[in-house]
mmCIF file of the N, C-alpha and C atoms, coordinates in Angstrom:
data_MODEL
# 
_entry.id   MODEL 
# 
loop_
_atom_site.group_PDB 
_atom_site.id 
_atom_site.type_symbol 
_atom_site.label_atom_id 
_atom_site.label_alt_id 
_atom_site.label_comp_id 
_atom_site.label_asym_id 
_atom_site.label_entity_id 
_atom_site.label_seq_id 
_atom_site.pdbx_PDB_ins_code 
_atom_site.Cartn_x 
_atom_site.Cartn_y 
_atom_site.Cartn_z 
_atom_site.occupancy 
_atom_site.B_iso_or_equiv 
_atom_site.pdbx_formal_charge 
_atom_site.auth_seq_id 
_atom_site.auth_comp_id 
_atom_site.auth_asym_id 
_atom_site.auth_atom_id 
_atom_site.pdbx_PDB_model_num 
ATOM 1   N N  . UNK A 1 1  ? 114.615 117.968 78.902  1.00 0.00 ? 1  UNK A N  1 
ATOM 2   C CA . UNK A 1 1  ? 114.212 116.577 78.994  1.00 0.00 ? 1  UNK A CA 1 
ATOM 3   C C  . UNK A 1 1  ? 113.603 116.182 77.644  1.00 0.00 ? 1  UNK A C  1 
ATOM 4   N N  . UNK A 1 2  ? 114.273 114.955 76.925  1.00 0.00 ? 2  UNK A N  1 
ATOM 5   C CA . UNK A 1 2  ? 113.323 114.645 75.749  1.00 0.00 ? 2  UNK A CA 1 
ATOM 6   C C  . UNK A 1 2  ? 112.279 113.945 76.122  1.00 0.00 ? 2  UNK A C  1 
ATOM 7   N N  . UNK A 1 3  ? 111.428 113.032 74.709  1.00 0.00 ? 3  UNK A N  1 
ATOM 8   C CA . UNK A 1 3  ? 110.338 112.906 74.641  1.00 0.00 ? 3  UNK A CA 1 
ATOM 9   C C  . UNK A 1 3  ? 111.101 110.653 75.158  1.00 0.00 ? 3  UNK A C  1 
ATOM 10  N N  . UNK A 1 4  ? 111.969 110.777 75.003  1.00 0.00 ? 4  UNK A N  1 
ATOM 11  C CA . UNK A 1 4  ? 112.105 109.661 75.028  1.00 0.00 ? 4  UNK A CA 1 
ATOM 12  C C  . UNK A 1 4  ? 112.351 109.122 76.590  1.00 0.00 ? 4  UNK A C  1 
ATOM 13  N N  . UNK A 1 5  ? 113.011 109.972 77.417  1.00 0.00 ? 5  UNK A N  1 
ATOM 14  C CA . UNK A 1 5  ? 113.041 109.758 78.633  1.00 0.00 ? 5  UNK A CA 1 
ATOM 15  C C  . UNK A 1 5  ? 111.858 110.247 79.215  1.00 0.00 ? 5  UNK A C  1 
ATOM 16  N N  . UNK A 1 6  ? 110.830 111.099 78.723  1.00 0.00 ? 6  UNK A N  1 
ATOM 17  C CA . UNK A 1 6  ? 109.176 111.319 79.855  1.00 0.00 ? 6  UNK A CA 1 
ATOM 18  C C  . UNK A 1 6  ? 108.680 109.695 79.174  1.00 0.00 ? 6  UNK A C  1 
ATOM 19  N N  . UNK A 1 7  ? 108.879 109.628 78.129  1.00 0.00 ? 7  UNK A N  1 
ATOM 20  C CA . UNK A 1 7  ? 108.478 107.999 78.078  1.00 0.00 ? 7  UNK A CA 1 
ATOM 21  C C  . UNK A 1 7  ? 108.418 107.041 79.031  1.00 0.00 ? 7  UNK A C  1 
ATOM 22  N N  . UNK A 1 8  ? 109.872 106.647 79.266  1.00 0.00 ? 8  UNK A N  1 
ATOM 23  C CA . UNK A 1 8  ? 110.312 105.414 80.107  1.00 0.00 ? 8  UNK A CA 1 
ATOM 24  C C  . UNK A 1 8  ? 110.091 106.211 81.541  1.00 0.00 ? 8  UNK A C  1 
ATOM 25  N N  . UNK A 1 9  ? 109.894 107.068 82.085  1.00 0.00 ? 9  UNK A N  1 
ATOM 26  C CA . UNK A 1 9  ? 109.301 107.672 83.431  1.00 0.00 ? 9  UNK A CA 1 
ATOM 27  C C  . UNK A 1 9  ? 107.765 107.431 83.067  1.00 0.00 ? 9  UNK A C  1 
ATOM 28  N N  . UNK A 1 10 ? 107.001 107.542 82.213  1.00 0.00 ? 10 UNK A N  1 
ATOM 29  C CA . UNK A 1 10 ? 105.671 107.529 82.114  1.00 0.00 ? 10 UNK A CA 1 
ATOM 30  C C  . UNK A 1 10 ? 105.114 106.243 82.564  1.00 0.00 ? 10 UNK A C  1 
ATOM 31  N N  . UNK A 1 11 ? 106.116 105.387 81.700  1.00 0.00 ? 11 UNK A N  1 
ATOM 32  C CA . UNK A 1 11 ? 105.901 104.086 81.080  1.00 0.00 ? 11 UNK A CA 1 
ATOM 33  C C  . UNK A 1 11 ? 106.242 103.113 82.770  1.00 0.00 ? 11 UNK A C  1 
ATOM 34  N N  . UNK A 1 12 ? 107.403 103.488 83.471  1.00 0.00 ? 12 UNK A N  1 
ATOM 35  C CA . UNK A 1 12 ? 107.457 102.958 85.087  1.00 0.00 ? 12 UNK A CA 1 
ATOM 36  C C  . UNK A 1 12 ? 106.865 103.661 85.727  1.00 0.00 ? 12 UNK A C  1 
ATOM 37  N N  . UNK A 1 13 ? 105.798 104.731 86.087  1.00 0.00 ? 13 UNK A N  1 
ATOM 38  C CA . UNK A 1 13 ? 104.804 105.016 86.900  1.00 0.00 ? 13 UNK A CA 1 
ATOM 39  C C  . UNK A 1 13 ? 103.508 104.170 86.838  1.00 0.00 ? 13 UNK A C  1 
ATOM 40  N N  . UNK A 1 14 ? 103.406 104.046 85.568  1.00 0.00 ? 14 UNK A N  1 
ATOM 41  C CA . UNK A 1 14 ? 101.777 103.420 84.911  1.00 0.00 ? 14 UNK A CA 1 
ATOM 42  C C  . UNK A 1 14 ? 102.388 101.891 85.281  1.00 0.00 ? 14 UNK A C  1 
ATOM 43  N N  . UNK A 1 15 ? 103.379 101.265 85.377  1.00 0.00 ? 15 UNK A N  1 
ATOM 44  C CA . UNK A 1 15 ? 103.802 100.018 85.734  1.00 0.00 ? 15 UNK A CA 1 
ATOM 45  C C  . UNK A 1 15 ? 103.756 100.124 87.371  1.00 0.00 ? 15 UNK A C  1 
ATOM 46  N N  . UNK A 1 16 ? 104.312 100.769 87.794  1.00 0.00 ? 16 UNK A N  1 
ATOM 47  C CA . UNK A 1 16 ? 104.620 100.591 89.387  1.00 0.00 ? 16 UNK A CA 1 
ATOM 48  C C  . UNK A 1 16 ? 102.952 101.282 89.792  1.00 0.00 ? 16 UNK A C  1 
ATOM 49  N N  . UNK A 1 17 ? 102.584 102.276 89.753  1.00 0.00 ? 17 UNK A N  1 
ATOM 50  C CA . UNK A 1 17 ? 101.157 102.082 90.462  1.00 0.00 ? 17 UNK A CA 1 
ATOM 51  C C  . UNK A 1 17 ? 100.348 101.579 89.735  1.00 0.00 ? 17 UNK A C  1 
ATOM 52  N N  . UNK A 1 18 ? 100.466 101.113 88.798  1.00 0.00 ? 18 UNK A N  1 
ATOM 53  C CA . UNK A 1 18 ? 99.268  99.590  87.868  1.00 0.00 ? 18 UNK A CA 1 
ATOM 54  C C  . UNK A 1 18 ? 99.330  98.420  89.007  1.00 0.00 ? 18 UNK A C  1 
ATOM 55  N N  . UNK A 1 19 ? 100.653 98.348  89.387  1.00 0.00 ? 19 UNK A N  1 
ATOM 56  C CA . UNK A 1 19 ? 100.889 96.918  90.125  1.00 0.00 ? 19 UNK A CA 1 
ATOM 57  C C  . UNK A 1 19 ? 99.989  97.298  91.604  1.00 0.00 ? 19 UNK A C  1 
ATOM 58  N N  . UNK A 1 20 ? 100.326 98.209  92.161  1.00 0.00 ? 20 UNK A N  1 
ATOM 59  C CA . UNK A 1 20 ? 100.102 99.279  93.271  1.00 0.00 ? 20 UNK A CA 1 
ATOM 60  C C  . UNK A 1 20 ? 98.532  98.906  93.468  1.00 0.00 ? 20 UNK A C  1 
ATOM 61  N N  . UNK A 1 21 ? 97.632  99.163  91.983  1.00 0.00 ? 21 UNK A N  1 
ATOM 62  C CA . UNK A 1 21 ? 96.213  99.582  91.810  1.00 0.00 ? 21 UNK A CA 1 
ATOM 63  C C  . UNK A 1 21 ? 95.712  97.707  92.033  1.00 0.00 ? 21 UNK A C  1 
ATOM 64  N N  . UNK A 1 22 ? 96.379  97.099  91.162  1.00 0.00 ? 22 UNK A N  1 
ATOM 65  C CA . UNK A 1 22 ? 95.975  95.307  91.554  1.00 0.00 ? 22 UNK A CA 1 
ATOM 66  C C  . UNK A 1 22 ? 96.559  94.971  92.292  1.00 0.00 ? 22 UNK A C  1 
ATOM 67  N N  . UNK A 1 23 ? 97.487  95.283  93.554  1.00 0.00 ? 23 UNK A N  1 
ATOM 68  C CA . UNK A 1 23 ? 97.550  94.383  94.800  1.00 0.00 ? 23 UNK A CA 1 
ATOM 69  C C  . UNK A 1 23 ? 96.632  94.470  95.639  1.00 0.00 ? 23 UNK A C  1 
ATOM 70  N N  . UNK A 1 24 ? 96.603  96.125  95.610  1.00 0.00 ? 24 UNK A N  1 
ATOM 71  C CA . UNK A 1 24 ? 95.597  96.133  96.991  1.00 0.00 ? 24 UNK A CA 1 
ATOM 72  C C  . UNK A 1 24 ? 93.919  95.951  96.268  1.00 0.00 ? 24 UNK A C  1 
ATOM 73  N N  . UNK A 1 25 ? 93.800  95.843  95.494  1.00 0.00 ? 25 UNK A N  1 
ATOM 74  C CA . UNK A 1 25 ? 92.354  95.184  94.555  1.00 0.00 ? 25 UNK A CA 1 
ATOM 75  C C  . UNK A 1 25 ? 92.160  93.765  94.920  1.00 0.00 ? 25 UNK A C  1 
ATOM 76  N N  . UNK A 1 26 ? 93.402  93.157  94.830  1.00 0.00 ? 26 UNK A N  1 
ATOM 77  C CA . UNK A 1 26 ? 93.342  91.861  95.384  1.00 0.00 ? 26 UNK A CA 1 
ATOM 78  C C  . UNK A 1 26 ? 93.027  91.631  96.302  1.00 0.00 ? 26 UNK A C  1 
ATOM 79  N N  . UNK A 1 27 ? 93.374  92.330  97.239  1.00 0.00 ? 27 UNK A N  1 
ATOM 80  C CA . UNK A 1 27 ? 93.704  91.930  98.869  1.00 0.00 ? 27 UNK A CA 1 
ATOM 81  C C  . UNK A 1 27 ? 91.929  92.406  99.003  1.00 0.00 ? 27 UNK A C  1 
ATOM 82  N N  . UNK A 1 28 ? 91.774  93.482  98.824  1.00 0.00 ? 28 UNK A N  1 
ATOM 83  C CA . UNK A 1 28 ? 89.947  93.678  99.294  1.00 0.00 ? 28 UNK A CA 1 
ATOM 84  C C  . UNK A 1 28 ? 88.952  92.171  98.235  1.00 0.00 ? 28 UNK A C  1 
ATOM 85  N N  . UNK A 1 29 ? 89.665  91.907  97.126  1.00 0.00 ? 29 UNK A N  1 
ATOM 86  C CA . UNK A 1 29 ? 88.657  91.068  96.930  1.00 0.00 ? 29 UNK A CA 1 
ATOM 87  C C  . UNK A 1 29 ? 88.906  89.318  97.879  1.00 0.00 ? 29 UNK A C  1 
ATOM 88  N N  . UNK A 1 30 ? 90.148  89.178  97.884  1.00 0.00 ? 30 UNK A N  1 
ATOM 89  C CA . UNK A 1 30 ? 90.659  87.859  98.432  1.00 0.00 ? 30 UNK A CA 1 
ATOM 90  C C  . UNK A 1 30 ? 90.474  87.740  100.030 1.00 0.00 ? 30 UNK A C  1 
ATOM 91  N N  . UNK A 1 31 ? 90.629  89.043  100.489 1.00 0.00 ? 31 UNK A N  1 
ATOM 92  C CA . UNK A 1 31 ? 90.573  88.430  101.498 1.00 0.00 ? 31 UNK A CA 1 
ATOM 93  C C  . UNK A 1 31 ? 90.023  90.170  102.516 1.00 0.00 ? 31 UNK A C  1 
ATOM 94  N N  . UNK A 1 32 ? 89.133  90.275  102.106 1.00 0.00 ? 32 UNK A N  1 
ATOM 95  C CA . UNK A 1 32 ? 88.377  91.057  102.986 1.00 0.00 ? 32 UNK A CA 1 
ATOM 96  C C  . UNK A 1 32 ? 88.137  91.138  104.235 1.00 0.00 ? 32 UNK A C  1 
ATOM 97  N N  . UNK A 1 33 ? 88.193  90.459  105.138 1.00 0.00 ? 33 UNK A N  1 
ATOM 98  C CA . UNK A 1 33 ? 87.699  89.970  106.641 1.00 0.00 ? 33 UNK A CA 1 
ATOM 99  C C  . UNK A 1 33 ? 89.284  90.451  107.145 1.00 0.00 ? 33 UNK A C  1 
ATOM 100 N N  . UNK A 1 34 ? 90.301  90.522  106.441 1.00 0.00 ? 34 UNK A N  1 
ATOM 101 C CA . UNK A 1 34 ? 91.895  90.451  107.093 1.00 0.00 ? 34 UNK A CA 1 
ATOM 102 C C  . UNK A 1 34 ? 92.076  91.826  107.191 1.00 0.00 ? 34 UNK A C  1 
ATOM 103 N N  . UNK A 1 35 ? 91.731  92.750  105.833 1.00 0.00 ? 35 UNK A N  1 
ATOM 104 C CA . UNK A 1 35 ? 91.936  93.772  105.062 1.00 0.00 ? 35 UNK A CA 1 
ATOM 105 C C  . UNK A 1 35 ? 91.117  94.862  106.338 1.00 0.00 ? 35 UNK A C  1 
ATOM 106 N N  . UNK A 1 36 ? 89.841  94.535  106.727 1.00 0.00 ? 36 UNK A N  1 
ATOM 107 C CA . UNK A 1 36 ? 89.090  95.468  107.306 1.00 0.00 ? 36 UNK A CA 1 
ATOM 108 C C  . UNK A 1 36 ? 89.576  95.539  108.931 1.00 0.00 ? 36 UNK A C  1 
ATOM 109 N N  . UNK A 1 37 ? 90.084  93.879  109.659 1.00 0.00 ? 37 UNK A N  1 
ATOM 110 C CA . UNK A 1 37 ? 90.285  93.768  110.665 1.00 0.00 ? 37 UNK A CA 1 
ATOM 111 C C  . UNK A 1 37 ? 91.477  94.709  110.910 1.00 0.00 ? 37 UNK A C  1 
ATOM 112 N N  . UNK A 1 38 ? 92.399  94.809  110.140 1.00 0.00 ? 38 UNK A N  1 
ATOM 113 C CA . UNK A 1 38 ? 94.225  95.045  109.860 1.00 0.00 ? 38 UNK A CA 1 
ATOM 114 C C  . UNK A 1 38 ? 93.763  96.632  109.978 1.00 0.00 ? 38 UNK A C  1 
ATOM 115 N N  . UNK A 1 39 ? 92.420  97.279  109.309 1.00 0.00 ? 39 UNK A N  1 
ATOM 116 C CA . UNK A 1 39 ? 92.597  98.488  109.074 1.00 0.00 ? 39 UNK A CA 1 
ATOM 117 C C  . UNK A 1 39 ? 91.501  99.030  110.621 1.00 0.00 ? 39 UNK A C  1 
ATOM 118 N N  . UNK A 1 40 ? 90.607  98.166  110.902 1.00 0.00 ? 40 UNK A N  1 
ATOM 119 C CA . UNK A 1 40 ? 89.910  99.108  111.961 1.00 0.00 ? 40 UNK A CA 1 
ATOM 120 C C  . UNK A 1 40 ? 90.465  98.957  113.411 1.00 0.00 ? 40 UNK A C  1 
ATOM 121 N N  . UNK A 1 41 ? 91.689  98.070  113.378 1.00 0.00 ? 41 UNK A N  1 
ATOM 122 C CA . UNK A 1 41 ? 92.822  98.644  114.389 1.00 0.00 ? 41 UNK A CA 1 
ATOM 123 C C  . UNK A 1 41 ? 92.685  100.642 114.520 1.00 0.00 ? 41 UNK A C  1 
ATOM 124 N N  . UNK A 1 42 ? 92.977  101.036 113.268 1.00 0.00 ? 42 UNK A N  1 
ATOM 125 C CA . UNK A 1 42 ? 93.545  102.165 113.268 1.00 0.00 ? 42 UNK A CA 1 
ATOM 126 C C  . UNK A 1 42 ? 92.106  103.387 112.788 1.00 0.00 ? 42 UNK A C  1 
ATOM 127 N N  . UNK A 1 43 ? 91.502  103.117 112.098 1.00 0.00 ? 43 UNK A N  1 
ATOM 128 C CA . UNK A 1 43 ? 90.222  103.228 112.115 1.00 0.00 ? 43 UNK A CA 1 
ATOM 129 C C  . UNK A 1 43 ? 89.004  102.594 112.292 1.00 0.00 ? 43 UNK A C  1 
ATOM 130 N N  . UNK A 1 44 ? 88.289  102.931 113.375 1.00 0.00 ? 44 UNK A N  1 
ATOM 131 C CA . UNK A 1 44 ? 87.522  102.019 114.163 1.00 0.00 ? 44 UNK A CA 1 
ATOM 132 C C  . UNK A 1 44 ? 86.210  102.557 113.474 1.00 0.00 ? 44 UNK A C  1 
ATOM 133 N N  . UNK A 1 45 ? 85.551  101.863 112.565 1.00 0.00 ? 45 UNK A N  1 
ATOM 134 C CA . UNK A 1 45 ? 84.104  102.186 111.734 1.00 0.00 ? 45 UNK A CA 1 
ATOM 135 C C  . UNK A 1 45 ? 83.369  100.604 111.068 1.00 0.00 ? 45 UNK A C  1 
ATOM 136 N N  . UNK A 1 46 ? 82.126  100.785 111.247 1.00 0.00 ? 46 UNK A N  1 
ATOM 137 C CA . UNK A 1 46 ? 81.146  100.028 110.974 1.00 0.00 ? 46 UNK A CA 1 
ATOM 138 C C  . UNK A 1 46 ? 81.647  99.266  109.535 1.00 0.00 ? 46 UNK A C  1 
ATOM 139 N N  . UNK A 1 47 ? 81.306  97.621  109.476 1.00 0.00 ? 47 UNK A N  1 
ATOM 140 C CA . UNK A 1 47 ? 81.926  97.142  108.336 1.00 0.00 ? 47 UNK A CA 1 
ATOM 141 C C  . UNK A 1 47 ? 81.284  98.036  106.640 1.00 0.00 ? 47 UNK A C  1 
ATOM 142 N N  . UNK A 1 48 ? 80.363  97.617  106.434 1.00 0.00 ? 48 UNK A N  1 
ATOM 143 C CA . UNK A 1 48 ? 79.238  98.603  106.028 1.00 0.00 ? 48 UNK A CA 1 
ATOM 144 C C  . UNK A 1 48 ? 80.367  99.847  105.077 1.00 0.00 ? 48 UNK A C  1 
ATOM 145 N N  . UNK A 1 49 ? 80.238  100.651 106.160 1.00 0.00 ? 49 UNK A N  1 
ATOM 146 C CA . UNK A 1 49 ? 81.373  102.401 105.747 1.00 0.00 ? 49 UNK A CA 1 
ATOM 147 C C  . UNK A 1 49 ? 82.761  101.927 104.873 1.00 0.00 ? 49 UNK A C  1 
ATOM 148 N N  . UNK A 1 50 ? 83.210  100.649 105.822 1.00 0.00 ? 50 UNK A N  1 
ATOM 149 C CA . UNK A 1 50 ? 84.345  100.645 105.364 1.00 0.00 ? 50 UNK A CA 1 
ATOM 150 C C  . UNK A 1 50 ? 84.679  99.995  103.924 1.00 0.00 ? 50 UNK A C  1 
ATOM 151 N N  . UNK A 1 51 ? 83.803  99.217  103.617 1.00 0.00 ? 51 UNK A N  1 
ATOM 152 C CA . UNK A 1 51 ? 82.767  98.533  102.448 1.00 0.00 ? 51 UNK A CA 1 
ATOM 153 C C  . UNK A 1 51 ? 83.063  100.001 101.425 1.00 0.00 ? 51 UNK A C  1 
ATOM 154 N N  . UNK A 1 52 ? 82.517  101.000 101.519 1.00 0.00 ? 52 UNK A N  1 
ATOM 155 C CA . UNK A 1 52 ? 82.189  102.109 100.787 1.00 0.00 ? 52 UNK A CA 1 
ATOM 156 C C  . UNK A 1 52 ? 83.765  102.659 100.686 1.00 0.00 ? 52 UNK A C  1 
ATOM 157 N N  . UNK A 1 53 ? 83.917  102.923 101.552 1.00 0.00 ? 53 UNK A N  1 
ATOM 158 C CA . UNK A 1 53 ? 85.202  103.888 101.539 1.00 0.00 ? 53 UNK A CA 1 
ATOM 159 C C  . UNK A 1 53 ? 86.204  103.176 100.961 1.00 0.00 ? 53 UNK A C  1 
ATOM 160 N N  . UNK A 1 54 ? 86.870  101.748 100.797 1.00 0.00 ? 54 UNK A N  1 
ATOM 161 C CA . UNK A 1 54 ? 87.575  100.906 100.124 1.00 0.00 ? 54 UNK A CA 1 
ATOM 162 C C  . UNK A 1 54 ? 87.346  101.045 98.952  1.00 0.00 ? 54 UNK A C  1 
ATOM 163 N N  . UNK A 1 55 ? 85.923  100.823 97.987  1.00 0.00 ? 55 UNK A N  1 
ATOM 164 C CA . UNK A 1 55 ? 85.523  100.499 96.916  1.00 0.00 ? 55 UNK A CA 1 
ATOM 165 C C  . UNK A 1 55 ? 85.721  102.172 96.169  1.00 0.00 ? 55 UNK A C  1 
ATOM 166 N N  . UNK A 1 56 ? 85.197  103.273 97.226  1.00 0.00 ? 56 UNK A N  1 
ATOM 167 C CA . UNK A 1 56 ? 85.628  104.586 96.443  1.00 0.00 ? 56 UNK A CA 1 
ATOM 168 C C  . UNK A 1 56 ? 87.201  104.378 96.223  1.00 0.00 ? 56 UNK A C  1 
ATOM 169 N N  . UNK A 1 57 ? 87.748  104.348 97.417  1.00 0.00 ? 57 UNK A N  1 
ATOM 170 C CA . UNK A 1 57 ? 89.073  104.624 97.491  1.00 0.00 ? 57 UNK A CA 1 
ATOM 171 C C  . UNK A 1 57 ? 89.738  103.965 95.990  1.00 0.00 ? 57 UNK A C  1 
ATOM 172 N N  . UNK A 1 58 ? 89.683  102.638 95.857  1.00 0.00 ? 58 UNK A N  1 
ATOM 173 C CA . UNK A 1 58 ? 90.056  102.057 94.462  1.00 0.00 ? 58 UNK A CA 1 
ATOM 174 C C  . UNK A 1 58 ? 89.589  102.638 93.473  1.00 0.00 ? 58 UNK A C  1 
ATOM 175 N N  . UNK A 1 59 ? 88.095  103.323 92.910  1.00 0.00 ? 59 UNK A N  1 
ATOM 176 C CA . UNK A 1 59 ? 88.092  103.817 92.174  1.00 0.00 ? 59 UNK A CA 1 
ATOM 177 C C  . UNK A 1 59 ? 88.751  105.036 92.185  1.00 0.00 ? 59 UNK A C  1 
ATOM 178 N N  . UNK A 1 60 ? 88.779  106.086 92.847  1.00 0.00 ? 60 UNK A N  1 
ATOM 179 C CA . UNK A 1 60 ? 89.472  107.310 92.638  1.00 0.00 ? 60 UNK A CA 1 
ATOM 180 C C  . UNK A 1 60 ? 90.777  106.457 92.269  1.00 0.00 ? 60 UNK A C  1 
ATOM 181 N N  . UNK A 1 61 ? 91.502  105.778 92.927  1.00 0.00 ? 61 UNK A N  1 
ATOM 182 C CA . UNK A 1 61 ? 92.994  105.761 92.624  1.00 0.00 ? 61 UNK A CA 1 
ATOM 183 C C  . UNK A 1 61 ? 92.931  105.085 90.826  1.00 0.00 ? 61 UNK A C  1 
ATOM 184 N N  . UNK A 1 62 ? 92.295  104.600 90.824  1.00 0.00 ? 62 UNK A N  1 
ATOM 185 C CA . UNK A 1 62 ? 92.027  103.909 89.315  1.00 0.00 ? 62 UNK A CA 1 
ATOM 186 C C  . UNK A 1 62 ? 91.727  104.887 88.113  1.00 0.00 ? 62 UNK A C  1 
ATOM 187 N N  . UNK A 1 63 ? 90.964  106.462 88.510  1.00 0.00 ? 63 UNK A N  1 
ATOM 188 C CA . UNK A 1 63 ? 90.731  107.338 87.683  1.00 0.00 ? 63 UNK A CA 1 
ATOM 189 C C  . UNK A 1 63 ? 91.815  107.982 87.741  1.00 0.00 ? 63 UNK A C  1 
ATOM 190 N N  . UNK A 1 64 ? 92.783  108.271 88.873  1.00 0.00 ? 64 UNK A N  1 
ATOM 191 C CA . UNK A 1 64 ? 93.820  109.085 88.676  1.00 0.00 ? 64 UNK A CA 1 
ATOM 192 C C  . UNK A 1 64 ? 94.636  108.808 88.183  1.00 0.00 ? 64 UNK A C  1 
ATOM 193 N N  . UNK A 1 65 ? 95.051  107.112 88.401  1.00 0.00 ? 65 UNK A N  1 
ATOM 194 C CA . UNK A 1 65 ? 96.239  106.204 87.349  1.00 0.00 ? 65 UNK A CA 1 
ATOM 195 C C  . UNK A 1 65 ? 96.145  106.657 86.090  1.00 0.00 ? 65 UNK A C  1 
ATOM 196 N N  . UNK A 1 66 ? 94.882  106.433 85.771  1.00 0.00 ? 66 UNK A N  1 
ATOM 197 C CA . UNK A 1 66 ? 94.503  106.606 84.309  1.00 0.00 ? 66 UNK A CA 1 
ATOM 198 C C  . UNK A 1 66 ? 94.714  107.825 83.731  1.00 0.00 ? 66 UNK A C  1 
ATOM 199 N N  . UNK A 1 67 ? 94.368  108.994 85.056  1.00 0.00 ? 67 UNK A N  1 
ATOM 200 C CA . UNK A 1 67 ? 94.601  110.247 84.145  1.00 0.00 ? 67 UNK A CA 1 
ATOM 201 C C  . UNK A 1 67 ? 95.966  110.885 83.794  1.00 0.00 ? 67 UNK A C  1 
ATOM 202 N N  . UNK A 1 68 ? 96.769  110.371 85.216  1.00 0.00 ? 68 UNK A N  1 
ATOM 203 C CA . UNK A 1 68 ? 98.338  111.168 85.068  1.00 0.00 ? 68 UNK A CA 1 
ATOM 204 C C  . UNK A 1 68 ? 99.034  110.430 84.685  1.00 0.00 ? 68 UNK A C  1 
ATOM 205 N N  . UNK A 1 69 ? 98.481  108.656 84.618  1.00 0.00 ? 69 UNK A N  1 
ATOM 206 C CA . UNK A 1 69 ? 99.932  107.925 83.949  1.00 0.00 ? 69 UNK A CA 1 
ATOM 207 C C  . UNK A 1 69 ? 99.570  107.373 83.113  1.00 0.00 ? 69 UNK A C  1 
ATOM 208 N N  . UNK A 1 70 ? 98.766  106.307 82.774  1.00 0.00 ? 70 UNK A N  1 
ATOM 209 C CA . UNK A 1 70 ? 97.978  105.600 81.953  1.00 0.00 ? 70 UNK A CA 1 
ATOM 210 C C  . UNK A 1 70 ? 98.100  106.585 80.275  1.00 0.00 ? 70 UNK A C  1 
ATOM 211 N N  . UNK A 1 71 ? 97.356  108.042 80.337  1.00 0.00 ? 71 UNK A N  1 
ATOM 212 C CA . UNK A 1 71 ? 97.065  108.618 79.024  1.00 0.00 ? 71 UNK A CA 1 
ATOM 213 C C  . UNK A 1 71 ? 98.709  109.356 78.627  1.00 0.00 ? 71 UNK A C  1 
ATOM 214 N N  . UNK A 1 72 ? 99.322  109.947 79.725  1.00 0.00 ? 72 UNK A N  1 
ATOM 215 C CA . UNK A 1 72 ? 100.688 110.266 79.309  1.00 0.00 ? 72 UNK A CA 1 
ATOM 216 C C  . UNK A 1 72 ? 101.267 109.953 78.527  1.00 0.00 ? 72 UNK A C  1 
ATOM 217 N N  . UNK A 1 73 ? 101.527 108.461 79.145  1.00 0.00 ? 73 UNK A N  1 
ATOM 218 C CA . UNK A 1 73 ? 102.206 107.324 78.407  1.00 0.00 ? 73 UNK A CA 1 
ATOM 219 C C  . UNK A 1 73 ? 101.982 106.992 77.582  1.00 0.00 ? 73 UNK A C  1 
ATOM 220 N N  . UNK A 1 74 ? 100.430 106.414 77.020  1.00 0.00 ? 74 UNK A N  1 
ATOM 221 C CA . UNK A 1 74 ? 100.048 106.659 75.737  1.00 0.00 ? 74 UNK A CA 1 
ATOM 222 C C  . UNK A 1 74 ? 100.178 107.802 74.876  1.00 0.00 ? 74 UNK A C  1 
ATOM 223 N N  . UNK A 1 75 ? 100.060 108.552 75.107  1.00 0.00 ? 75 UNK A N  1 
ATOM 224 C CA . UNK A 1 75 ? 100.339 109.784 74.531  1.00 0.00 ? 75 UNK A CA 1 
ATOM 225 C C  . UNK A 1 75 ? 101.911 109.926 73.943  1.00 0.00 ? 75 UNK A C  1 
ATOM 226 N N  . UNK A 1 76 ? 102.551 109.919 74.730  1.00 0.00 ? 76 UNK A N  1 
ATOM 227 C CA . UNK A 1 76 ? 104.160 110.147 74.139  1.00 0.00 ? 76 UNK A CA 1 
ATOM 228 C C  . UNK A 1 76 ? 104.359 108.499 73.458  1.00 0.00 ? 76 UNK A C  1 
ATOM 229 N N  . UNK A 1 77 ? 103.739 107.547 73.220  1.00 0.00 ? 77 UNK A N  1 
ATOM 230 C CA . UNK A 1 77 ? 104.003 106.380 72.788  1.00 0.00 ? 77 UNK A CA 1 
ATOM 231 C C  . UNK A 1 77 ? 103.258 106.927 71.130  1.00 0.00 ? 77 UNK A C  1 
ATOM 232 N N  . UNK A 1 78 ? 102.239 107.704 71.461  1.00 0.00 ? 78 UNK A N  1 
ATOM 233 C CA . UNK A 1 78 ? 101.983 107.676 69.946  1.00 0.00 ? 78 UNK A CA 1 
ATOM 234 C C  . UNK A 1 78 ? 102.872 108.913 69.126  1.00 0.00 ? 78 UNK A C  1 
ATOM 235 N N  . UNK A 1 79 ? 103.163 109.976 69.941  1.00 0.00 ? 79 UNK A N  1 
ATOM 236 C CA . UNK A 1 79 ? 104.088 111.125 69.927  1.00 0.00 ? 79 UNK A CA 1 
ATOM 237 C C  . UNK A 1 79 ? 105.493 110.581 69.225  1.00 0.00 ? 79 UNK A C  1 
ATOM 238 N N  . UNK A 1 80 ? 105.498 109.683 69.818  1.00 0.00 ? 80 UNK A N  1 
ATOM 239 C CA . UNK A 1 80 ? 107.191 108.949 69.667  1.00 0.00 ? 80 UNK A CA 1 
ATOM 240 C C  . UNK A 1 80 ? 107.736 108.214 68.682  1.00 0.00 ? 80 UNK A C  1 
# 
């Protein structure tokens, strides 16, 4: 595999879960009351918890973007 095709794979991961990381960012900031109702169907917990567990949840996914796709990509962009 060259350096030019882990590129354009780097380069549509960091695009497709970038988009991934601001929809559902949106949706907890826009419209919260929909987001929690939609989810404690299926998990039934205090608004409060779910408050916490959303706001982690986005950050972890936001540190991991960053670590496996985000720096990759940069990386073989300056490589390249």
């Amino acid at each position: 595999m060259d350096t030019a095709t882990l590129t354009q794979f780097f380069m549509w991961c960091t695009i497709i879960n970038g988009g991934l990381l601001v929809f559902w960012s949106a949706w907890l900031m826009l419209a919260p009351g929909l987001v929690y109702r939609t989810q404690s169907v299926f998990f039934p917990m205090p608004r409060e918890t779910f408050n916490v567990v959303s706001y982690a949840f986005v950050a972890v996914y936001k540190m991991v973007w960053v670590v496996l796709n985000l720096v990759p990509w940069l990386a073989l962009e300056i490589v390249g």
